[in-house]
ROFI-470882 format. One record per residue (C-alpha): z, x, y. Coordinates in steps of 0.25 Angstrom, whole numbers, plus 5000, padded with zeros to 4 digits. Each point is the difference from the previous one (the first is absolute). Layout:
BEGIN
   pz   px   py
    Z    X    Y
...
//
This chain:
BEGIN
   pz   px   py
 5049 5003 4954
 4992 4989 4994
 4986 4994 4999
 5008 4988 5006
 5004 5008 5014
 4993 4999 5012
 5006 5014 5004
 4993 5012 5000
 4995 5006 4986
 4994 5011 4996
 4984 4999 4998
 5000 5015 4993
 5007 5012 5005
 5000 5002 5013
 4996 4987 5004
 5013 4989 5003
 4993 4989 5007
 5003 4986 5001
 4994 4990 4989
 4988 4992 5008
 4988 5009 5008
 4990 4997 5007
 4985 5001 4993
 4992 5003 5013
 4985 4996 4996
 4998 4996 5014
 4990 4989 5002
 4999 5002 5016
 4989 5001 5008
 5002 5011 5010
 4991 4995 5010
 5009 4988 4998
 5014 5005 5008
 5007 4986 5000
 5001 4986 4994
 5000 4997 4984
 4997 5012 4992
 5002 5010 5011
 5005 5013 5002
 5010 4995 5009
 5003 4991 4991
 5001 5010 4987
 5009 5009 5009
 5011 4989 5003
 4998 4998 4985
 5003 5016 4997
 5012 4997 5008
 5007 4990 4997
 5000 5005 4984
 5006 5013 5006
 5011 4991 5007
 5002 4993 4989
 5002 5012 4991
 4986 5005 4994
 4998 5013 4999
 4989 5003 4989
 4986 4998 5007
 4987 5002 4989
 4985 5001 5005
 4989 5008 4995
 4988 5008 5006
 4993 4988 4994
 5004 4990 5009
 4989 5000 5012
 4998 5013 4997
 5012 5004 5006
 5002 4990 5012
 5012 4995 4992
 5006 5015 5000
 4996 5001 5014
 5008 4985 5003
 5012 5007 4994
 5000 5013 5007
 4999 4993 5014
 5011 4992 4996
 5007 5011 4994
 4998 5008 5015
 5008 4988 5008
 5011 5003 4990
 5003 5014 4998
 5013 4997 4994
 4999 4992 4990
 5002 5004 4986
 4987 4996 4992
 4996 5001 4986
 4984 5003 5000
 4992 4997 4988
 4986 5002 4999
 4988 5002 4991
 4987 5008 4998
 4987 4999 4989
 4992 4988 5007
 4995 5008 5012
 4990 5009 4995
 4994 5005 5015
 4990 5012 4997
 5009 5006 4989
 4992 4998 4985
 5013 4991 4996
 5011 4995 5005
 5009 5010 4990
 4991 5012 5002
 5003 5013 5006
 5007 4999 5012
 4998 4987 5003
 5015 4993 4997
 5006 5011 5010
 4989 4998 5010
 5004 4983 4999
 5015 5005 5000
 4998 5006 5014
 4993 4989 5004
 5010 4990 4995
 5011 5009 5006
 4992 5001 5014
 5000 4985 5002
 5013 4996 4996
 5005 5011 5008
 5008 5006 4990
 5003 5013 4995
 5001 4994 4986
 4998 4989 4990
 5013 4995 4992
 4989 4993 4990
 4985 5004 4997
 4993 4992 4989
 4988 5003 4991
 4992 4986 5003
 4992 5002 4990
 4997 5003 4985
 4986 5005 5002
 5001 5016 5000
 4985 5003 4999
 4992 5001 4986
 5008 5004 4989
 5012 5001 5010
 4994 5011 5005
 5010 5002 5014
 5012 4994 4993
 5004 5013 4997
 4998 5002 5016
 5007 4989 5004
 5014 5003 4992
 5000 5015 5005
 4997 4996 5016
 5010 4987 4998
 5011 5010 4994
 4999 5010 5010
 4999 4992 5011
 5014 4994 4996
 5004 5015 4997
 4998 5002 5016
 5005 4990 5002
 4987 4992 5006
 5005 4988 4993
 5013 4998 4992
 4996 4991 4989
 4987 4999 4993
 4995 4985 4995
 4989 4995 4994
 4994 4985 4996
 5006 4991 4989
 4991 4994 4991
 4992 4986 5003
 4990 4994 4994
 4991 4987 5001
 5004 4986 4996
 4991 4995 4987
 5000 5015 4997
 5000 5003 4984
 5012 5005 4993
 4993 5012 4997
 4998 5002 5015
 5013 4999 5003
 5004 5009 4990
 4990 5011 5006
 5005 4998 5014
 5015 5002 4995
 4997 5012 4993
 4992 5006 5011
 5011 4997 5010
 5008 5008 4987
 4992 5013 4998
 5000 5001 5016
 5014 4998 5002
 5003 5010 4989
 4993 5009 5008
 5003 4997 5013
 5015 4998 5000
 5000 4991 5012
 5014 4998 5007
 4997 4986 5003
 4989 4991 4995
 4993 4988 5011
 4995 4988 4994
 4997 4986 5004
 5009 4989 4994
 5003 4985 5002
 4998 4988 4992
 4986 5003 4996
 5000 5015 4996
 4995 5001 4988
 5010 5005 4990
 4996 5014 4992
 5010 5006 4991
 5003 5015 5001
 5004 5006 4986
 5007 4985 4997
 5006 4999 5013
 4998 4994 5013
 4997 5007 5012
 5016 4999 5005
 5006 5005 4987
 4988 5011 4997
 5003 5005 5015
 5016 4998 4999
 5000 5009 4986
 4991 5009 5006
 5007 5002 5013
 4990 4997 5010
 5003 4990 5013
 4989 4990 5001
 4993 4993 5014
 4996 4987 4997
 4989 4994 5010
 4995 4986 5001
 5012 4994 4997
 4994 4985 5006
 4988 5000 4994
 4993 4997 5014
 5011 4989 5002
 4999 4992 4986
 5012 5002 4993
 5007 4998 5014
 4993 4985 5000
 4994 5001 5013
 4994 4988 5003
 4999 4992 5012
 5011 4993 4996
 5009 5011 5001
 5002 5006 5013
 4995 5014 5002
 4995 5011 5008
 4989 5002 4987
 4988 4994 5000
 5000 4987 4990
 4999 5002 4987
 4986 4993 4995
 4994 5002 4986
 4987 5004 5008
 5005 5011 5010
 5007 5006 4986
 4987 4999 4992
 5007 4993 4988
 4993 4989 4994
 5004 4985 5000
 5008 5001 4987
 5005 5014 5004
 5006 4993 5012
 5006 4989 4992
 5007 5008 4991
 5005 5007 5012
 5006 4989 5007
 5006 4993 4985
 5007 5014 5000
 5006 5003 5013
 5006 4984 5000
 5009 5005 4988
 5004 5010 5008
 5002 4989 5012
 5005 4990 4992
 5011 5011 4993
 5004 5008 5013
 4997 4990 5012
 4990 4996 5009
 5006 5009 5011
 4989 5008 5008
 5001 5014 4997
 5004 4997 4986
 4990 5005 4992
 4997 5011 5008
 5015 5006 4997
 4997 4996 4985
 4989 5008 5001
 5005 5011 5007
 5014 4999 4993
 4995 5001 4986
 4991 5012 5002
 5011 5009 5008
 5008 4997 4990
 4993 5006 4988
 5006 5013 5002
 5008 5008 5009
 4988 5011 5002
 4993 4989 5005
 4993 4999 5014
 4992 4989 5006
 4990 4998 5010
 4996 4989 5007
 4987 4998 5009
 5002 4993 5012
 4991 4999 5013
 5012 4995 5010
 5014 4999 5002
 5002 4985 4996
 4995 5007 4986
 5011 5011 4999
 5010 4990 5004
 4997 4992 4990
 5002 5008 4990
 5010 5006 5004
 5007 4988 5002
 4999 4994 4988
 5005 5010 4989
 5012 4994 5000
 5012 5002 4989
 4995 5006 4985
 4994 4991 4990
 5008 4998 4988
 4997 5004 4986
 4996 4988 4995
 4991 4997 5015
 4992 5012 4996
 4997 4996 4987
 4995 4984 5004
 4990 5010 5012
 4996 5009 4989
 4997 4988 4991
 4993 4992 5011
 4992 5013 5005
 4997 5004 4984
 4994 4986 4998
 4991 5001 5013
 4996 5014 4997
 4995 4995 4986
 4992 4989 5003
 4992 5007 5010
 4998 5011 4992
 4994 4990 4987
 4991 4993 5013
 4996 5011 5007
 4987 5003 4988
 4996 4985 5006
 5005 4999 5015
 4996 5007 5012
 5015 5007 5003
 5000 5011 5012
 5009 5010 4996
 5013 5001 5007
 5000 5015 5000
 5006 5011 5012
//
């Protein structure tokens, strides 16, 4: 098995699942049961990616406070034998507890979690946060309840959140965000580690390393969320067809010279690998399933004509060579936003 197969992998022990999920943040209204953004249409959405092969679905308690869970569970209900991997998070939701990480809070959201998704455990439950309290004082909390539960058996892998930071943020600020992630990952000993990443992560270095080497020494599987960056490295415009809503400059937040910069980008990538719709989404896609073979990513998606899509366009391994002229492009991109962003309103393309 490599990065390059579309075949099932391994995530971390115990979890074999194929290589693109689904990130269920679900923007529906649920007084809304039909038409764009629906729940009708979120459920044909959830199918078709299962027909199609998905198997990983990630939300959080965060998401609508638990509507997104309770989305899941009811599709999960009409299908009783389908073989799912659920993956979920815990340390937004405070409720009356003092913090999110305090007492028994995590297992009280755990029940929850497990009662909405109607499951009797979690393959994957991530730490979302790195704020454990003053002086850390429930990390120590956190780590005992997180191992037990997986001694249970509640939960089969523990995660927690890779490192992000701002654009225009200092080198010095990088460096403290990187070594944070470190002391808590030392700690921790997460069996897989969630982060955003597209074309404009930030890029922080973990003991000289990127995040795909650190966590491949390491031995740690990775989900990677956001890969479309809310449609841009994908080009969604109104000149390429799509179930997405067009690509402006102004529904992304970017700035004029943000946007331009954007566009010179993405026309390399037309200009190198064709013009044909779909195109840059399978680059996009391609190029970060292939960073390793512990590697899992989700999509969003509010509809069906979304998952097919994706699903459609993934088409054959980028070579060698390919991934480097990506890299390149994305590197280049990444770079210029980050010197403009001290000067240029930027929104941050974070999960």
């Amino acid at each position: 098995m490599t990065s390059q197969d579309l075949g099932m992998r391994y995530l971390c022990r115990g979890i074999l699942t194929h290589p693109l999920g689904l990130h269920c943040n679900v923007p529906t209204d649920p007084l809304r049961p039909d038409g764009p953004g629906s729940i009708n249409q979120f459920f044909k959405g959830l199918r078709r990616a299962v027909e199609r092969g998905a198997t990983f679905i990630d939300t959080s308690d965060s998401y609508g406070l638990g509507h997104s869970e309770r989305l899941i569970g009811r599709f999960l209900r009409a299908y009783p034998d389908l073989s799912a991997h659920l993956s979920s998070k815990v340390g937004r939701v405070r409720g009356s507890a003092e913090h999110p990480y305090a007492g028994r809070h995590i297992h009280h959201q755990l029940e929850q979690s497990l009662e909405n998704l109607y499951a009797e455990q979690l393959d994957l439950y991530t730490l979302d946060t790195f704020d454990f309290g003053p002086g850390d004082r429930y990390l120590g909390n956190a780590i005992d309840v997180m191992r037990t539960l997986r001694e249970v058996e509640s939960i089969k892998a523990i995660g927690m959140r890779g490192p992000v930071t701002s654009y225009g943020a200092s080198p010095e600020e990088r460096q403290e965000q990187a070594e944070r992630f470190m002391y808590l990952f030392r700690l921790i000993k997460p069996d897989v580690v969630w982060s955003p990443f597209n074309a404009f992560t930030p890029a922080i270095e973990l003991e000289g390393e990127d995040l795909f080497t650190f966590a491949a020494r390491h031995g740690v599987g990775l989900v990677l969320a956001a890969p479309l960056a809310h449609g841009m490295p994908a080009g969604d415009t109104a000149s390429q067809p799509t179930s997405r809503a067009p690509f402006t400059s102004k529904r992304a937040g970017l700035s004029h010279p943000v946007a331009e910069r954007l566009d010179q980008s993405l026309q390399v990538l037309r200009d190198t690998f064709g013009h044909e719709p779909g195109t840059l989404t399978h680059l996009a896609l391609r190029s970060t399933l292939q960073r390793g073979d512990q590697c899992v990513v989700v999509v969003d998606f509010a509809n069906e004509q979304q998952i097919e899509e994706d699903y459609s366009c993934l088409g054959p391994p980028l070579t060698p060579s390919e991934l480097r002229i990506i890299d390149d492009v994305y590197t280049s991109l990444r770079a210029y936003v980050h010197q403009a962003a001290p000067r240029l309103l930027v929104k941050e393309l974070q999960a």
